[in-house]
N, C-alpha and C positions, 0 to 999 in steps of 0.2 A: 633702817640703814642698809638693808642687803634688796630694796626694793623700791621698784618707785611710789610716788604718793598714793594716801589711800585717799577716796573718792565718802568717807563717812561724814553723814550728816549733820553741819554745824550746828543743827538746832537739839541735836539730840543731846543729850550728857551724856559724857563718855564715863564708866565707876573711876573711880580713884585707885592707885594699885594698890591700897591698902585692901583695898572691896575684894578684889580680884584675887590678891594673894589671900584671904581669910578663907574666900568658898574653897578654897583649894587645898589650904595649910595641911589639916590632918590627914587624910589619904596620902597625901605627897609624900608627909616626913616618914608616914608609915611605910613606905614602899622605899623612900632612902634606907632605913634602919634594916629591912628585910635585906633590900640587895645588899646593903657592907655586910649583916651576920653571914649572907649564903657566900658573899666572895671570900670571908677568912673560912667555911668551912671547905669551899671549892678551894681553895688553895692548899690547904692543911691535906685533902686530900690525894689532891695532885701532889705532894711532896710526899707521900706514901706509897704512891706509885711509883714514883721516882728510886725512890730508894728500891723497892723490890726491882726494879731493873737492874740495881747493882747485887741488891743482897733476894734474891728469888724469894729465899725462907722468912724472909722476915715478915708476919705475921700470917704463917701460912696455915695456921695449925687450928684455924678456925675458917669454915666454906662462908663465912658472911665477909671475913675481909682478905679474901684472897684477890690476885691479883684480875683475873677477870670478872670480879664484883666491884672493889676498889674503883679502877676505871671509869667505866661508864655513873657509878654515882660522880667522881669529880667532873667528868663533862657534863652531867646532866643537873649539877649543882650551878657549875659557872654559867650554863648557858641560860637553862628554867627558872633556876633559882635567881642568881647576881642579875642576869644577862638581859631577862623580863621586867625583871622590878624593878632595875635603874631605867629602862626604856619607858616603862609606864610611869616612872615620876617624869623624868625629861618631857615626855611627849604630854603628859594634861600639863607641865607645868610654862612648856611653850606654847601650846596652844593656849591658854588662858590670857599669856600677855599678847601674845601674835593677835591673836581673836577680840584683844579687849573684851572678853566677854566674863561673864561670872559664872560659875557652877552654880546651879540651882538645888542639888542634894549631894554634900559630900558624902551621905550616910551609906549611898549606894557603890559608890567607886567605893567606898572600906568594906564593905561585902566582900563586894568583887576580891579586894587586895586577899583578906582575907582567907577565902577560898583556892585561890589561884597558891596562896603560898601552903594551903592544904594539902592541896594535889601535888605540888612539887614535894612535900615531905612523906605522902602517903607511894608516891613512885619511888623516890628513894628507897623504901621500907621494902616497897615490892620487889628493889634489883636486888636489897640486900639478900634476902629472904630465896631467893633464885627464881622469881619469877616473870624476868627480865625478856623482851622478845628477843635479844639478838643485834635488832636492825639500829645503824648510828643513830645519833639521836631520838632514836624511839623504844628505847631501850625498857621505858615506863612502860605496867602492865596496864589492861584498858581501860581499869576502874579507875586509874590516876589521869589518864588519856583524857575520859571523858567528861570527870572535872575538871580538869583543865580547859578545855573546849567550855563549857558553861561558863566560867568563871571568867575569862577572857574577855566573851561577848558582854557581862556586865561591866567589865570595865572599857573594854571598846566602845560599847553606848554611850557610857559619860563622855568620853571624848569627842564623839559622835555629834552629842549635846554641845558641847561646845562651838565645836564649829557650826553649829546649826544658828547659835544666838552671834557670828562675829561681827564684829562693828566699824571692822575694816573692809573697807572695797576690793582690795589683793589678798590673791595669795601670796605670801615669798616663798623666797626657793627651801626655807626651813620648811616650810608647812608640804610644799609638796611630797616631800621625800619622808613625812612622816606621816600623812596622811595615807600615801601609796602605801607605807609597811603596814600599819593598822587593819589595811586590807586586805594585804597579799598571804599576811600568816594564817588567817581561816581556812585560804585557799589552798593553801601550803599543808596545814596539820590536817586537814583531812581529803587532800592526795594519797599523804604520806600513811596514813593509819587506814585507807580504805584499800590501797595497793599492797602496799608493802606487808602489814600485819594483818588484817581481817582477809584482803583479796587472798584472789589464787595464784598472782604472778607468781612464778619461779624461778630457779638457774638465773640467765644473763638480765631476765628481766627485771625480775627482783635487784639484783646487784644496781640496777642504772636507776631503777627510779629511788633508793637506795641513797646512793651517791649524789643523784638530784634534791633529794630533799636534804640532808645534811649539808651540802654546800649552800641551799636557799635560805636556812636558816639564818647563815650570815649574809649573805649577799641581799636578799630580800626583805630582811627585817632588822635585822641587828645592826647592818651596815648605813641604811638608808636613815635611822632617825640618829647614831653617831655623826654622819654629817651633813645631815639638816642642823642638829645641835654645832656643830663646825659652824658652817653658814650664820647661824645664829649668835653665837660669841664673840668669832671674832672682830666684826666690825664695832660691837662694842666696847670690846676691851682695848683694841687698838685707837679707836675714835678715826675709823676711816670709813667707806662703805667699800662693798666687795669690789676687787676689781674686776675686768669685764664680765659685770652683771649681766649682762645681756645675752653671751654665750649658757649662762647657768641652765636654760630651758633643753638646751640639748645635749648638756652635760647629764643631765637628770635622762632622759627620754633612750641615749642611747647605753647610761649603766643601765636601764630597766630591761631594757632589750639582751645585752649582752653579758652578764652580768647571771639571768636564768640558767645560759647554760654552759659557763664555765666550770662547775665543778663535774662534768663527764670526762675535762682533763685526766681526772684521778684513776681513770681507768685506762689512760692509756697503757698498751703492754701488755692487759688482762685479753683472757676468753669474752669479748664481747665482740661485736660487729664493728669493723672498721669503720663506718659510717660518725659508730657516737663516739671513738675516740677522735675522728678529725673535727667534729661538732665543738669537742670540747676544746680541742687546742687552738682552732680556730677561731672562736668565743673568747678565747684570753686573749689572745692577739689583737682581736677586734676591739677587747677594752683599751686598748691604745687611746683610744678617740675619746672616753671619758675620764682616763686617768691624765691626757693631756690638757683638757677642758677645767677638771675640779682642781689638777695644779697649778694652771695658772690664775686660777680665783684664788687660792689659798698663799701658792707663796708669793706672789706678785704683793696682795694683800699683806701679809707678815715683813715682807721685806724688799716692798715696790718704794720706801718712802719713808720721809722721818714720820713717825707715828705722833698723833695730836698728843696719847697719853695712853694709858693702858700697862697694870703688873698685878703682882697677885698670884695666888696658886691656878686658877679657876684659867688663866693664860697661859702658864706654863703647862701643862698638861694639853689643853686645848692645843695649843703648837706641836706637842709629841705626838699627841696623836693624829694630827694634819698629815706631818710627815710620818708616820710609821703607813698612815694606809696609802701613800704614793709608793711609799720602799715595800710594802707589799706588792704592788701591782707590779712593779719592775720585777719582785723576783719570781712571782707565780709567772711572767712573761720568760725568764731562765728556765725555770723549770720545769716550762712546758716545749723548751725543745727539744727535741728530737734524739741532738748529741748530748743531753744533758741528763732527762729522764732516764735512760736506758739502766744510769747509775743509782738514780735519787727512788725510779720509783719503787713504791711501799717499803718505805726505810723508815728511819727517825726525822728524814728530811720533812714528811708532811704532820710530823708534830710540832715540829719548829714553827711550818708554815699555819698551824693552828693557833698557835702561840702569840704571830704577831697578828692575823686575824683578831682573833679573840681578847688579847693583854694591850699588846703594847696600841693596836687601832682602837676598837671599842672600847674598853675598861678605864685607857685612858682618858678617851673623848668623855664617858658618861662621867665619871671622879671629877672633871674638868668643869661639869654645868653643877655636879650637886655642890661644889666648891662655891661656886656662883649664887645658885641661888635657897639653900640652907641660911646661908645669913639673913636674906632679905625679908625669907617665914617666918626665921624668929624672931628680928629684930637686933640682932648681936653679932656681932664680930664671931670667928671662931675661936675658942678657946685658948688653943695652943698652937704656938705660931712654929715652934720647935717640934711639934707633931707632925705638921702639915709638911716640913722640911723634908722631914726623918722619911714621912710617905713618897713623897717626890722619886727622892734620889735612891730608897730603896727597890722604888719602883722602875725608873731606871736602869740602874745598873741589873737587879733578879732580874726584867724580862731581855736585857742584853745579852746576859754569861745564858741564859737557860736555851733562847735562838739561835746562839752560834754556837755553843756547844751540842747542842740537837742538828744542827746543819753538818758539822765537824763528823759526829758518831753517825748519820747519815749516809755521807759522801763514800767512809772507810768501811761501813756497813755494807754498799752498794758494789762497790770496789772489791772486797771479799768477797760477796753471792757471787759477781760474775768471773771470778779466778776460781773456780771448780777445783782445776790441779794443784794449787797452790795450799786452797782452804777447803780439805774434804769434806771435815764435819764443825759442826754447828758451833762448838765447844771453840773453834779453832778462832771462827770468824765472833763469834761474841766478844773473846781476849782480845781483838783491834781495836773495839769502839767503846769496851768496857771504863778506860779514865775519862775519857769527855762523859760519859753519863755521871760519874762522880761530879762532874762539875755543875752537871744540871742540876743536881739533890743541890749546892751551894747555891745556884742561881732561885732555884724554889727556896730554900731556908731562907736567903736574904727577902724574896718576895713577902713573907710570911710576917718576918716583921714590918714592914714598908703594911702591908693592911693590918694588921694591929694597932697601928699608930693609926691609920683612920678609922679603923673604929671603935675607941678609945675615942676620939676626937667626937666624932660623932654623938658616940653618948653622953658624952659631956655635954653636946650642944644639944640636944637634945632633954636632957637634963634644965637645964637652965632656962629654957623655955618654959616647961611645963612647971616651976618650981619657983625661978627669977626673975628679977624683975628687967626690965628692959632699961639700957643706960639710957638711949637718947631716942629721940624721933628720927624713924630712917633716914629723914633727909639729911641728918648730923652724919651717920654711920657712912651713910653712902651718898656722896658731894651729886649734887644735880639729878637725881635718878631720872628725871622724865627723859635727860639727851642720851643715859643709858637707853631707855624703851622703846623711844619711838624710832619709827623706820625712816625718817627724811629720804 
């Protein structure tokens, strides 16, 4: 639906998507269930953080959960842990249908899963413990580093695999944006671990390639297969195809371009070379041209027209998150002016700005496919329609109050640092911003319950699968599946 016809061989049998979803089923669900447990611990976290912004002491009295240990596990939770795993279900689980192809050994993607979720709990262990490097997202000591890295490449393979058997003549524009991430993050984690932590860069060096790999993370990986999975649902669940498709090739070509180096924005203001902060603001800027490109396929798409059909959770989310990552782009394009930073930057403003990166774009979009296709692995509906609500709208309203409230304590943050005379000491200028962070702790509590309820949900379906019996034959659960699938 989001590509023109495919050019595969009528004489060949294409599997059934029963075929397709079986080689796939266990790895998949196992990488759904890993990502929800690491998103309710990555959030449970981040609301501990939270709170020690308002209350310092609260559980300070032990050096494993102090406030600079805290941290960096909740980011390295949501990103490695949630942030991977739902990306490696979404991306074999598109590529499988995209591909019409089969997995020929699930045995080796659950390795993979496996291992990759080792590393991410054997680095946790290591930030706790204090053996953390320092540097953003790399915060994992090497021995977690390097499983990681291994573990990766086995699940990269199987995907690899996939596309290697597809039985469709196109690529769509889903496959390209996740085939490019697939690739880009080898390239990415060991930049990032051979510069920044083993290398010798130092001072301003170290800072930029730094700031380069932490922003690539999302822009390069985590962004690219949330809206390829975009591309991918929604013309399903709407029953339209994308609108101008045609443009998508250079919506894709110029985020890949510009897109790399936008996160040297975050240094504007710092002791670095004037060169990478104008690199950087001028990089956001320049995304103009892809965030004009991907809105007009999205919302044109959402609301160019009466929709043939299309509701469900799997839409709702998929739609928040369409728009959360256009109202990202508009406000990283704010806050990389000129009159604008001078306030915002290194404040709570670029936590907010992590927030809806991270929450309200990806977390959404990825929640938005496992919604989608969780039912179609097991056979069942989800359990609890009342869960799925409660997730929604918790979700929602916690990553709203947590964004503007972090914008809010920010602006007043930025506003005190540059009144010197006004706010001498530290003490003075913390009192400004200290009630909006109370509200952040409420916007995380609410978060907290909104993922409980999925997972909960989760388990349950999960559950039922492995234990119950299936009510009907997919095609009962889900009316027409093949005009869901195919791409016309």
């Amino acid at each position: 639906m989001d590509s023109p016809p495919s050019t595969s061989s009528p004489t060949s049998r294409l599997p059934e998507w029963a075929e397709i979803d079986a080689s796939i089923k266990v790895p998949v669900l196992f990488f759904v269930y890993a990502a929800v447990a690491w998103l309710v611990t990555a959030t449970i976290l981040g609301f501990i953080a939270a709170v020690q912004w308002v209350q310092p002491a609260f559980l300070a009295d032990y050096a494993w959960t102090t406030h600079g240990r805290i941290v960096p596990m909740a980011r390295n939770a949501l990103i490695y842990g949630w942030g991977f795993n739902a990306a490696f279900a979404v991306l074999i689980w598109m590529s499988a249908r995209l591909c019409r192809a089969i997995s020929p050994k699930w045995g080796f993607t659950l390795v993979g899963a496996v291992f990759w979720n080792a590393g991410v709990k054997l680095g946790l262990l290591g930030i706790m413990i204090g053996h953390s490097t320092g540097h953003f997202l790399l915060e994992m000591p090497g021995y977690a580093a390097a499983l990681l890295f291994v573990s990766y490449g086995i699940v990269g393979a199987s995907v690899v695999v996939l596309f290697s058997r597809c039985r469709e003549g196109n690529l769509f524009v889903s496959q390209w944006y996740g085939l490019a991430a697939l690739f880009w993050f080898p390239w990415l984690f060991t930049i990032g671990q051979a510069a920044v932590v083993f290398g010798d860069i130092r001072g301003t060096g170290q800072a930029v390639a730094s700031a380069w790999y932490g922003h690539n993370i999302y822009a390069l990986f985590l962004a690219p297969i949330a809206l390829g999975a975009i591309y991918y649902l929604l013309p399903k669940r709407l029953g339209r195809p994308i609108a101008g498709y045609t443009w998508a090739s250079l919506g894709f070509w110029s985020f890949a371009l510009f897109a790399t180096f936008g996160g040297l924005a975050f240094l504007a203001g710092t002791p670095v070379p004037g060169w990478v902060q104008a690199l950087g603001v001028s990089a956001n800027f320049m995304m103009l041209v892809p965030l004009f490109i991907i809105g007009y396929n999205f919302l044109w798409t959402m609301f160019g027209g009466t929709a043939a059909g299309g509701s469900g959770p799997a839409l709702r989310f998929i739609k928040f998150g369409a728009i959360s990552f256009l109202a990202a782009g508009l406000l990283i394009k704010v806050f990389s002016a000129p009159q604008v930073y001078v306030t915002t930057q290194l404040t709570f403003v670029s936590e907010a700005m992590n927030y809806v990166h991270w929450y309200a774009f990806v977390t959404m979009s990825f929640i938005g496919v496992i919604y989608f296709l969780v039912p179609r692995l097991v056979g069942q509906p989800w359990p609890s329609g009342a869960l799925v609500t409660a997730h929604y709208w918790s979700s929602v309203v916690g990553v709203a109050i947590v964004v503007v409230t972090l914008i809010l304590a920010g602006w007043v943050q930025g506003s005190a640092i540059n009144n010197v005379e006004a706010y001498p000491a530290f003490a003075d200028i913390a009192s400004q911003y200290s009630g909006y962070l109370v509200g952040t702790v409420l916007g995380l509590l609410t978060l907290i319950v909104g993922q409980l309820a999925f997972f909960v949900n989760v388990l349950i379906a999960l559950y039922q699968a492995c234990f119950g019996k299936p009510e009907s034959e997919i095609e009962t659960l889900f009316p027409q599946p093949a005009a869901l699938e195919v791409n016309p």
